[in-house]
N, CA, C and O atoms as a MOPAC input file, in Angstrom:
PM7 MOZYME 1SCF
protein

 N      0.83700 1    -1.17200 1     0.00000 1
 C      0.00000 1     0.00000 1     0.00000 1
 C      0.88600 1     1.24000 1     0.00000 1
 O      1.94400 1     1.29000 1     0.62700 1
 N      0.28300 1     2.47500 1    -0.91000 1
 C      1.32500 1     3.80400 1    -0.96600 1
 C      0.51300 1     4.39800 1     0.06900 1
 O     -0.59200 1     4.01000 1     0.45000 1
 N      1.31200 1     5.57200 1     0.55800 1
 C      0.36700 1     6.29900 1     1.19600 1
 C      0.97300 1     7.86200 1     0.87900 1
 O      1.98000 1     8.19500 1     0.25300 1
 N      0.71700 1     8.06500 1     1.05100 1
 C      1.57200 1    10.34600 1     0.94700 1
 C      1.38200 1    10.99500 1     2.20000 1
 O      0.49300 1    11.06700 1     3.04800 1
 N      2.75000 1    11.52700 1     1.98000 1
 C      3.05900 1    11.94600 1     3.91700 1
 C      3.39600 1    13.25600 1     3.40500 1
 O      3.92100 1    13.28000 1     2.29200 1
 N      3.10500 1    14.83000 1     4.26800 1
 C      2.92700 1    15.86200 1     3.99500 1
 C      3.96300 1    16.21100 1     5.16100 1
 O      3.61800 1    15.34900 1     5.97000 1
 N      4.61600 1    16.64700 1     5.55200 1
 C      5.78800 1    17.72000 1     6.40000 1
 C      5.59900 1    19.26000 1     5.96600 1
 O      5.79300 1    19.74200 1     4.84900 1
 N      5.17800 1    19.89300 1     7.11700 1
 C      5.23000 1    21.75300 1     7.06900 1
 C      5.79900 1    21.96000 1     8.56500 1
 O      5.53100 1    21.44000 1     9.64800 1
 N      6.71900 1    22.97000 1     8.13400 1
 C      6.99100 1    23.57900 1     9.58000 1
 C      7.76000 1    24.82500 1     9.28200 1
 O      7.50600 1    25.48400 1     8.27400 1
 N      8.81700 1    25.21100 1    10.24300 1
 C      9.63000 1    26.16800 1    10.15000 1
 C     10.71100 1    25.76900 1     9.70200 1
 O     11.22600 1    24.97600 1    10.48900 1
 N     11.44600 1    25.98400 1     8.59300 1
 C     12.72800 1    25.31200 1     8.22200 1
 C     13.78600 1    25.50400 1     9.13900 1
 O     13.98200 1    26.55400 1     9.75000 1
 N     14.55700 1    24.33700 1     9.24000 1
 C     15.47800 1    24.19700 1    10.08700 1
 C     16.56300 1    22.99700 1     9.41000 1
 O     16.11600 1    22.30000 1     8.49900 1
 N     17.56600 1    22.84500 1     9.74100 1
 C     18.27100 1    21.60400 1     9.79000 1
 C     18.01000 1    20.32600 1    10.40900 1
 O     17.73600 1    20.03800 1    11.57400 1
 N     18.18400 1    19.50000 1     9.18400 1
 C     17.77900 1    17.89100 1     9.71200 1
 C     16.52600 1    17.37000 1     9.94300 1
 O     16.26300 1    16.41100 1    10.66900 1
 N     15.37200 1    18.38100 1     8.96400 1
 C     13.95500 1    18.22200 1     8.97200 1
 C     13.98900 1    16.61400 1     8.47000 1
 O     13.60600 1    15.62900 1     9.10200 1
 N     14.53800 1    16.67400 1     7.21100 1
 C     14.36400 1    15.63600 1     5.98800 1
 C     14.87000 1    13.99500 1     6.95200 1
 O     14.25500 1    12.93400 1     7.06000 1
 N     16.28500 1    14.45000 1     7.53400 1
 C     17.01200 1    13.39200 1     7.89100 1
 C     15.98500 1    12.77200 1     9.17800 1
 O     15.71300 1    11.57900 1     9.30600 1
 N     15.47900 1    13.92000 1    10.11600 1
 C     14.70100 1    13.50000 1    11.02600 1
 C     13.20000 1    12.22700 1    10.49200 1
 O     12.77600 1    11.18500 1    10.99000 1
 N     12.83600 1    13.00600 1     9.33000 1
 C     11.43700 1    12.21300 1     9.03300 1
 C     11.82500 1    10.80300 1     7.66500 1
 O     11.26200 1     9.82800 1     7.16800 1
 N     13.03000 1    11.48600 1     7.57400 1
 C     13.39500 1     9.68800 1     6.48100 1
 C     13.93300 1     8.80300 1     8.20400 1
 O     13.01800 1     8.12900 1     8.67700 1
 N     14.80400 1     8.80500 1     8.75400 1
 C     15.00500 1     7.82400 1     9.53700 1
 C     13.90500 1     7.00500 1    10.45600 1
 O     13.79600 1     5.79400 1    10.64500 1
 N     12.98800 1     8.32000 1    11.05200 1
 C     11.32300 1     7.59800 1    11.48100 1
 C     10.89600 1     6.74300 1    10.59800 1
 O     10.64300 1     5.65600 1    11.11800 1
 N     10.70300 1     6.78700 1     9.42400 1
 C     10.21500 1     5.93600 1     8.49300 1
 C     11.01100 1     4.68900 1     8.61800 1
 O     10.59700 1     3.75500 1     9.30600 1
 N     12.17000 1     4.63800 1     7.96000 1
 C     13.34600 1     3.47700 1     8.02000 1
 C     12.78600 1     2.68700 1     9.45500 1
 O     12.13000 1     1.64700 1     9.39600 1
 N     13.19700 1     3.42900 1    10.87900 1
 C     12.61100 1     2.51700 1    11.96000 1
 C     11.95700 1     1.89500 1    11.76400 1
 O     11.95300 1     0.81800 1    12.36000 1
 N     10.70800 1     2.29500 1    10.50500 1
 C      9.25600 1     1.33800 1    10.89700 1
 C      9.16700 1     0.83300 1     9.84500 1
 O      7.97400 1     0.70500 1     9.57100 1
 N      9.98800 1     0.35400 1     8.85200 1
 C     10.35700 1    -0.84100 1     7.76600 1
 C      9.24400 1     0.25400 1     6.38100 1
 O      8.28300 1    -0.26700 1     5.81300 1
 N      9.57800 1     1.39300 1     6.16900 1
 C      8.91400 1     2.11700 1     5.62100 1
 C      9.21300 1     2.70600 1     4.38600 1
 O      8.98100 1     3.91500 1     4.36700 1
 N      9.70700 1     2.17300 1     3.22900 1
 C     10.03400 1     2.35200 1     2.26600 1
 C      9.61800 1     4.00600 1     1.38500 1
 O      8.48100 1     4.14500 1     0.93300 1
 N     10.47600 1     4.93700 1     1.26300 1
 C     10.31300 1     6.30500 1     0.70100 1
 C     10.23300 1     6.20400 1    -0.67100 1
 O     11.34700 1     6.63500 1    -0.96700 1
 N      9.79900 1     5.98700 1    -1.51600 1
 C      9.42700 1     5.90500 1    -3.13800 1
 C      9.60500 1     7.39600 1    -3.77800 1
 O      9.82800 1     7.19800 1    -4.97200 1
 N      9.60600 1     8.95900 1    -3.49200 1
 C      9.72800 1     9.81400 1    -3.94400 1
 C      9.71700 1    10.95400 1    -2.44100 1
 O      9.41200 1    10.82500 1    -1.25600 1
 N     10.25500 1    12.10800 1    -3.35100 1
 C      9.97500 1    13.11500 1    -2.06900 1
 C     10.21100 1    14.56900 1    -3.32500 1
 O     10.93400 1    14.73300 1    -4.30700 1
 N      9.25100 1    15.32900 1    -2.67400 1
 C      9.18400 1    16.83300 1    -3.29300 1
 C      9.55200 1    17.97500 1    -1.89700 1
 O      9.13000 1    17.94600 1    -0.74100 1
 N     10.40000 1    18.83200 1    -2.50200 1
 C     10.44500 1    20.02600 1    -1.04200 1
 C     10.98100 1    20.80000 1    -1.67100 1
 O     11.84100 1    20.80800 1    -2.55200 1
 N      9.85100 1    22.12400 1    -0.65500 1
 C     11.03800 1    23.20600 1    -0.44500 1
 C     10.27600 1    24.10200 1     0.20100 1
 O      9.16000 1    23.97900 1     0.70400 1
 N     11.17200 1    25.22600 1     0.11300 1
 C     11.12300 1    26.13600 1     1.17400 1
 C     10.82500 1    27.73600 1     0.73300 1
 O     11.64500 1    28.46700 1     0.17800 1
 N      9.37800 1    28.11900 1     1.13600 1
 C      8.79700 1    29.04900 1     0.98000 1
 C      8.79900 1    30.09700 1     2.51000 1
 O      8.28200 1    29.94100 1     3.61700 1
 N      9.92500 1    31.52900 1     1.71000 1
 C      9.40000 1    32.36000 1     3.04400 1
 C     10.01100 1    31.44200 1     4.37400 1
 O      9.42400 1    31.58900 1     5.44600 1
 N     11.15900 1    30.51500 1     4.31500 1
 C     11.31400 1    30.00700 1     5.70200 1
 C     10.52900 1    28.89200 1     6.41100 1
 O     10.71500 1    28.40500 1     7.52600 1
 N      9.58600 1    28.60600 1     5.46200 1
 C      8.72700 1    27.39400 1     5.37300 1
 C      8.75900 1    26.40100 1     5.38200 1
 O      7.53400 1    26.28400 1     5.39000 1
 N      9.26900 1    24.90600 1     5.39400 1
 C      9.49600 1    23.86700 1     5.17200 1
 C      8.58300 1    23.23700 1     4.78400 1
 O      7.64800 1    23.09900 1     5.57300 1
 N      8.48600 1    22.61300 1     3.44300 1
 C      7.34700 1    21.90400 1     2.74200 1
 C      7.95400 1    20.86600 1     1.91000 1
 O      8.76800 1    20.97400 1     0.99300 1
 N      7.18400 1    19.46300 1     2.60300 1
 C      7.56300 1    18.71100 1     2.17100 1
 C      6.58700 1    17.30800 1     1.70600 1
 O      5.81200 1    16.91000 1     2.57600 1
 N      6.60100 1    16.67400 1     0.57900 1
 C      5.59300 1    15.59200 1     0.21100 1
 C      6.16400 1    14.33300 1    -0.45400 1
 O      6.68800 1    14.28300 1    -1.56600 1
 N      5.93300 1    13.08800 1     0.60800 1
 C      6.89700 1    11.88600 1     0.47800 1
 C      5.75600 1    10.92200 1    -0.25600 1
 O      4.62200 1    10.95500 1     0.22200 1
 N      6.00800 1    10.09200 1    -1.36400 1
 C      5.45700 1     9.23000 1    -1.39500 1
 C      5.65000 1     7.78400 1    -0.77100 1
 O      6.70500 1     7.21900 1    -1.05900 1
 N      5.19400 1     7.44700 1    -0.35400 1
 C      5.84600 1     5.84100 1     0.69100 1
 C      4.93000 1     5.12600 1     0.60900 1
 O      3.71900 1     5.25400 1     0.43100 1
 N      5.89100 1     4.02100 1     0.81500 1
 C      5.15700 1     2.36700 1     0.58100 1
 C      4.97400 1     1.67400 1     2.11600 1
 O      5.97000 1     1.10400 1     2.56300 1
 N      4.13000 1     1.68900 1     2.68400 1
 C      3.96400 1     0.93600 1     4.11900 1
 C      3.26800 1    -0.52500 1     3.90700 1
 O      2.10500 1    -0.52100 1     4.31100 1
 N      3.60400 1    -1.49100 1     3.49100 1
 C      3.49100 1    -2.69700 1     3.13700 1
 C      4.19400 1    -3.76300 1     4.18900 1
 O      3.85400 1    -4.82400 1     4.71300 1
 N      5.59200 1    -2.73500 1     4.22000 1
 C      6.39800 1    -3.68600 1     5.29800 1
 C      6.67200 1    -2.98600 1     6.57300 1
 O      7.70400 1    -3.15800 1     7.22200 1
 N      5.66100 1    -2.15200 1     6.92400 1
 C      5.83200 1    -1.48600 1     7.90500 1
 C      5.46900 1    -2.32700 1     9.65900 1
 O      4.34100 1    -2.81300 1     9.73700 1
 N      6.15100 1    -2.43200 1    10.61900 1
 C      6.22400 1    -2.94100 1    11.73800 1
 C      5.14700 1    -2.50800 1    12.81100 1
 O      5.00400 1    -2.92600 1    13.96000 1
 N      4.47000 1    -1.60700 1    12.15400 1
 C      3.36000 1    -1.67200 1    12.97100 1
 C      2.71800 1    -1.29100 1    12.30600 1
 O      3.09300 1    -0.75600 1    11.26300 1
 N      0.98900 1    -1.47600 1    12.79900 1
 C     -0.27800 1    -1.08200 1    12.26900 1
 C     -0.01700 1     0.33400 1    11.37400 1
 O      0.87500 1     1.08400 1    11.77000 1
 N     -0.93700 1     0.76800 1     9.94800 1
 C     -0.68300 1     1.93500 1     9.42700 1
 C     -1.67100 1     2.97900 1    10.68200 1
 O     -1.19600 1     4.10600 1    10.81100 1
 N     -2.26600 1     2.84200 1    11.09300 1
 C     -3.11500 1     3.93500 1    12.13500 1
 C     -2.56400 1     4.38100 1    13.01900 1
 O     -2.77600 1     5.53600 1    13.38900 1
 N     -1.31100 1     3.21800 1    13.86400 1
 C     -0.47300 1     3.51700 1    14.81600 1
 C      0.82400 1     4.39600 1    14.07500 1
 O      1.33600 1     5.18900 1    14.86600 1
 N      1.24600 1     4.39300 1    13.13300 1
 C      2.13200 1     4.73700 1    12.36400 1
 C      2.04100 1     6.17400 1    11.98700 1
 O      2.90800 1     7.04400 1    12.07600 1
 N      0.50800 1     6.27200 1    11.43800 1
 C     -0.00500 1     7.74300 1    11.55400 1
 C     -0.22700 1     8.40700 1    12.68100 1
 O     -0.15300 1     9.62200 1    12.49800 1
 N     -0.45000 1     8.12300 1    13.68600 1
 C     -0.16900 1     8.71800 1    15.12200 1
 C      0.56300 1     8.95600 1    15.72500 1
 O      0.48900 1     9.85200 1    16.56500 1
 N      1.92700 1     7.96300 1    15.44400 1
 C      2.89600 1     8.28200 1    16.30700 1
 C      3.67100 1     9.19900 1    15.44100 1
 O      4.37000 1     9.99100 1    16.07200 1
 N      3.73200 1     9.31300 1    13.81000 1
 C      4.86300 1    10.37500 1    13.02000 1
 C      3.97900 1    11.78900 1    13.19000 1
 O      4.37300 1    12.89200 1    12.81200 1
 N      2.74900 1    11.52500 1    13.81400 1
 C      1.99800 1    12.86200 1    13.75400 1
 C      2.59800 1    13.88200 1    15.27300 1
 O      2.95800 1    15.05500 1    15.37400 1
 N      2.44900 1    12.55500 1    16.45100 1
 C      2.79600 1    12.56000 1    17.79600 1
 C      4.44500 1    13.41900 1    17.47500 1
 O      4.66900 1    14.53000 1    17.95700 1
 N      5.37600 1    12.73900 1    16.67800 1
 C      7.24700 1    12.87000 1    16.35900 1
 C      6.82700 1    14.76800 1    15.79200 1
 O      7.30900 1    15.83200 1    16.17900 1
 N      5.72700 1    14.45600 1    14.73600 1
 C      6.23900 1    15.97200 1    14.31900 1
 C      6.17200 1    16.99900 1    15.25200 1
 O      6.91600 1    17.98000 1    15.23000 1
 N      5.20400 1    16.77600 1    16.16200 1
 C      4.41300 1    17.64000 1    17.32000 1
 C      5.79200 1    18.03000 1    17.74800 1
 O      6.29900 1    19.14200 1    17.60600 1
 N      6.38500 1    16.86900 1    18.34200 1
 C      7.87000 1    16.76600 1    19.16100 1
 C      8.97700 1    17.89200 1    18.52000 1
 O      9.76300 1    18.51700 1    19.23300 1
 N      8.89600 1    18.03100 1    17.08600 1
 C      9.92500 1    18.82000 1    16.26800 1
 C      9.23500 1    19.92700 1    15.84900 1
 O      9.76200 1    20.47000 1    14.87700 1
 N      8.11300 1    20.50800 1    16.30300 1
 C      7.45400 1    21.55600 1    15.46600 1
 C      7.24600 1    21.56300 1    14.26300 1
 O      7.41400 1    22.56500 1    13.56800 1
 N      6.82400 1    20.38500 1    13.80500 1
 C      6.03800 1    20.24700 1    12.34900 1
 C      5.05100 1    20.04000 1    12.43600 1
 O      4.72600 1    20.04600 1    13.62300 1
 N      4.19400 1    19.81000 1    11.73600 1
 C      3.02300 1    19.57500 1    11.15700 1
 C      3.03000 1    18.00400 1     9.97000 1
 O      3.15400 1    18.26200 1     8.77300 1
 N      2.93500 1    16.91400 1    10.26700 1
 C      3.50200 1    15.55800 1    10.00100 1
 C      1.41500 1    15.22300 1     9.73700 1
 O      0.49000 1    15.21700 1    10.54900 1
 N      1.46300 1    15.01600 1     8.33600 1
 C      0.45700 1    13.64500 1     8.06200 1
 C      0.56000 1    12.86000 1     7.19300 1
 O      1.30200 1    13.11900 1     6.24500 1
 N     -0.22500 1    11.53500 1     7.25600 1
 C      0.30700 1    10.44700 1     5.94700 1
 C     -1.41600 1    10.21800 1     6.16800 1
 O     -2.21400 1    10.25300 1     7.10500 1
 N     -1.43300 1    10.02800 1     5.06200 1
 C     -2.69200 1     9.66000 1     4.74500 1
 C     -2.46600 1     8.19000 1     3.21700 1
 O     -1.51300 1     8.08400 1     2.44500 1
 N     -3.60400 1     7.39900 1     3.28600 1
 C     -3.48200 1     6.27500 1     1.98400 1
 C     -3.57900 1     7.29200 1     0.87100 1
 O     -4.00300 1     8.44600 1     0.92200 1
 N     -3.00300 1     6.48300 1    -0.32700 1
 C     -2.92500 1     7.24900 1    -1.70700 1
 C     -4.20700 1     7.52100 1    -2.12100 1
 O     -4.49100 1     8.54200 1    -2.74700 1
 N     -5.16500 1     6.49300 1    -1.74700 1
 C     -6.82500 1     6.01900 1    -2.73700 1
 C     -7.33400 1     7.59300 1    -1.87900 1
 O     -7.45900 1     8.56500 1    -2.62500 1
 N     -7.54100 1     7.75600 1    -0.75000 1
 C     -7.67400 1     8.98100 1     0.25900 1
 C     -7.35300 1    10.51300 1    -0.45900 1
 O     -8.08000 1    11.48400 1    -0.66800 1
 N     -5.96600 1    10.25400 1    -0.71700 1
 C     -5.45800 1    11.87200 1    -1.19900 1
 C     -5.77200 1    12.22700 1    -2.33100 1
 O     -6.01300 1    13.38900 1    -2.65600 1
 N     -5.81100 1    10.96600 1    -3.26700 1
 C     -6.40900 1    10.91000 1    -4.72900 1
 C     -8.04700 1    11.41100 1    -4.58800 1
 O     -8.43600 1    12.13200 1    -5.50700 1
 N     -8.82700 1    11.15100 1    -3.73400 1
 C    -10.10900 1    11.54700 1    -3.89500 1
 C    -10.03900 1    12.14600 1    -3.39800 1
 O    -11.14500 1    12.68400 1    -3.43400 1
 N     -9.42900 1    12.67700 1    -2.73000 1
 C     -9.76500 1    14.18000 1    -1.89500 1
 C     -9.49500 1    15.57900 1    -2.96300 1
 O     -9.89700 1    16.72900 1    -2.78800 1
 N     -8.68900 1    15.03900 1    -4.08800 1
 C     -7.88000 1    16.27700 1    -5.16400 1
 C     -8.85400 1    15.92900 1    -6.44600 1
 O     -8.76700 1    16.66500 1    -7.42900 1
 N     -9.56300 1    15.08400 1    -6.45700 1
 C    -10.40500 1    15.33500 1    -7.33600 1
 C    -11.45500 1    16.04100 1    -7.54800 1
 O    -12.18500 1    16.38900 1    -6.62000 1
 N    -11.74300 1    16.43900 1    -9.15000 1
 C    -13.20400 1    17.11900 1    -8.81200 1
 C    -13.99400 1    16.48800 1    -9.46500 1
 O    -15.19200 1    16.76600 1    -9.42200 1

């Protein structure tokens, strides 16, 4: 299963390295990533594969949501089928 994970915050150092290694912990394969930085902004959109991920995807979305809280981001992953209908019209 893909899912798309969204990162916003205040740019800083070691945003990227912080939210690829969370992933890696949880057997979380990164398939693409888009970023950058607006105005001091940090914006970022990962595509990932959680197939082989070590825990439940619900727990997974809670706790990288819980990590961003921890770093002053703004952290969600949502399923692909989800983001795809949500951008449609």
């Amino acid at each position: 299963m893909r899912a798309v994970l969204t990162v916003v915050g205040e740019d800083k150092v070691g945003i990227f390295s912080k939210v690829s290694t969370f992933c890696a912990d949880h057997d979380i394969n990164i398939e693409g990533v888009s970023q950058t930085v607006l105005e001091n902004m940090f914006c970022m959109i990962m595509m990932i594969t959680v197939d082989g991920c070590s825990i439940p995807f619900g727990e997974f979305a809670d706790k990288i949501a819980a990590y961003g809280k921890e770093n002053d981001l703004v952290i969600h992953v949502m399923h692909e089928d989800i983001f795809n209908s949500m951008h449609r019209i």
